[in-house]
C-alpha positions as CSV (number, residue, x, y, z in Angstrom):
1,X,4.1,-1.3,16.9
2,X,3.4,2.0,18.6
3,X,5.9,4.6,19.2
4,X,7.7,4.8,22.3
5,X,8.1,8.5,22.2
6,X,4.1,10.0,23.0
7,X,5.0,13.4,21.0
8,X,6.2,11.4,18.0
9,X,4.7,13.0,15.3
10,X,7.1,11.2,12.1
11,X,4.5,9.2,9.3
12,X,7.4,6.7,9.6
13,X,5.6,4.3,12.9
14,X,2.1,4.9,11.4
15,X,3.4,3.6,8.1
16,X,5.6,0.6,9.3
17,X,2.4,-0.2,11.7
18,X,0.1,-0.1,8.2
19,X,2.4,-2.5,7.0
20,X,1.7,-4.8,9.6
21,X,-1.5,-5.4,8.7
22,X,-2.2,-8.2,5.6
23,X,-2.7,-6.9,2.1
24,X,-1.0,-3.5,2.7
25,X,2.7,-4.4,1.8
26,X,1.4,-5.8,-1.2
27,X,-1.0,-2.6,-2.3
28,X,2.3,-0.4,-1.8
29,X,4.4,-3.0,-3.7
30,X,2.2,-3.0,-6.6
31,X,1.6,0.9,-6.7
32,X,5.4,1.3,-6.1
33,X,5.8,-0.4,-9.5
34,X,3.1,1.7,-11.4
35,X,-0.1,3.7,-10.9
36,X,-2.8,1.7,-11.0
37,X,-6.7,1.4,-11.4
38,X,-9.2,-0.3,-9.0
39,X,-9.6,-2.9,-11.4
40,X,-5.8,-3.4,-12.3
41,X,-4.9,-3.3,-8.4
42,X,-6.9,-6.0,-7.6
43,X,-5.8,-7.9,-10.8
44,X,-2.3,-7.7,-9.6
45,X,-2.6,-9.0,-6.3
46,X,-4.4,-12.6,-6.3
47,X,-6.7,-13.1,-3.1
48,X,-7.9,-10.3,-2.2
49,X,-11.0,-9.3,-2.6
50,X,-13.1,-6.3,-3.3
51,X,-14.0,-5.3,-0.4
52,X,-10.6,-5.8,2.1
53,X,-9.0,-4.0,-1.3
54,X,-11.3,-1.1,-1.1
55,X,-11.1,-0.9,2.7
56,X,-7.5,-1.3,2.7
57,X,-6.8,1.5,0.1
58,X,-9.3,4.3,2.5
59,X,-6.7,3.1,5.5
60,X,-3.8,3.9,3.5
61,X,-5.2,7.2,1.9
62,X,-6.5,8.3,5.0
63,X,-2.9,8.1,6.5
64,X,-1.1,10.0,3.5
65,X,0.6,7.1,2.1
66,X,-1.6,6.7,-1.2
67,X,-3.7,9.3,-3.6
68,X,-6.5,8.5,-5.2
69,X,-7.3,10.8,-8.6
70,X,-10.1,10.6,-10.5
71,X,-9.5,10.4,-14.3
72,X,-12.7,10.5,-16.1
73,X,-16.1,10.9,-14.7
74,X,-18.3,9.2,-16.8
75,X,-17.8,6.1,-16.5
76,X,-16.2,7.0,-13.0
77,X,-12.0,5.6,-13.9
78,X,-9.6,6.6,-10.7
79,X,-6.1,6.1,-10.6
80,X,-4.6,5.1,-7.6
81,X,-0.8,6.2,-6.6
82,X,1.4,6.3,-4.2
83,X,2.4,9.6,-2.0
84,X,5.6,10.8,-3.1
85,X,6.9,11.1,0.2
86,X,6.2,7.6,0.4
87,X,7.5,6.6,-3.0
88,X,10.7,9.1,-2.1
89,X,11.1,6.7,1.7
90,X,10.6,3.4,-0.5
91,X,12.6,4.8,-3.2
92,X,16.1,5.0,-0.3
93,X,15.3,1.5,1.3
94,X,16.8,-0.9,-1.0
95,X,15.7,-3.8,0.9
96,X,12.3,-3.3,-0.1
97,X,12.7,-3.6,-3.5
98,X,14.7,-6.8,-3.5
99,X,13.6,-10.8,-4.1
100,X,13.4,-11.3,-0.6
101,X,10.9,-8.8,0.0
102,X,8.8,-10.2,-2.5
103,X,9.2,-13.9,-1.3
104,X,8.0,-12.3,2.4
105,X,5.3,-11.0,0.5
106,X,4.1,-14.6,-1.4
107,X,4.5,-16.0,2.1
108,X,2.2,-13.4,3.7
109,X,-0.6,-14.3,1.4
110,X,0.0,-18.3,2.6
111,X,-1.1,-17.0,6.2
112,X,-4.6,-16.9,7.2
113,X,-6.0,-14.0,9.2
């Protein structure tokens, strides 16, 4: 989905684009619930592995949708939450907190990419 305007400049395309993608919906979800660790994250979604979790979370930081914070150093612990704008957006669309939203999401994990 790319925006039909070229001087578009709202997060909103770039975000429903990212959602497009497999695995993203369900990071969000699971982040919109709580903050989360790397471990705890990947706990929480069943599937996905490692590595497409790690390279999924970069994409989403990278575009302002989620923060990474680093909670202790040694051992290295981060914490992994969403934006606020983002949880603020999420927060006003009621459709994306309800059953069928999370049905879409169990189906998505059924598909193969």
């Amino acid at each position: 989905m790319e925006c039909v305007h070229k001087t578009c400049s709202c997060p909103l395309f770039s975000w429903l684009e990212l959602f497009e993608k497999k695995w993203n919906l369900r990071i969000v979800r699971e982040l919109y619930k709580a903050n989360l660790g790397f471990n705890e994250l990947k706990n929480s979604i069943p599937g996905i592995t490692q590595g497409v979790l790690s390279s999924r979370l970069d994409e989403l930081q990278k575009n302002d949708m989620v923060m990474r914070k680093i909670v202790k150093q040694k051992p290295l612990v981060v914490q992994y939450s969403l934006a606020p704008k983002v949880r603020q957006v999420l927060s006003c669309w009621a459709p994306f907190k309800s059953e069928k939203v999370e049905a879409n999401v169990k189906q998505e994990l059924k598909v193969k990419c």
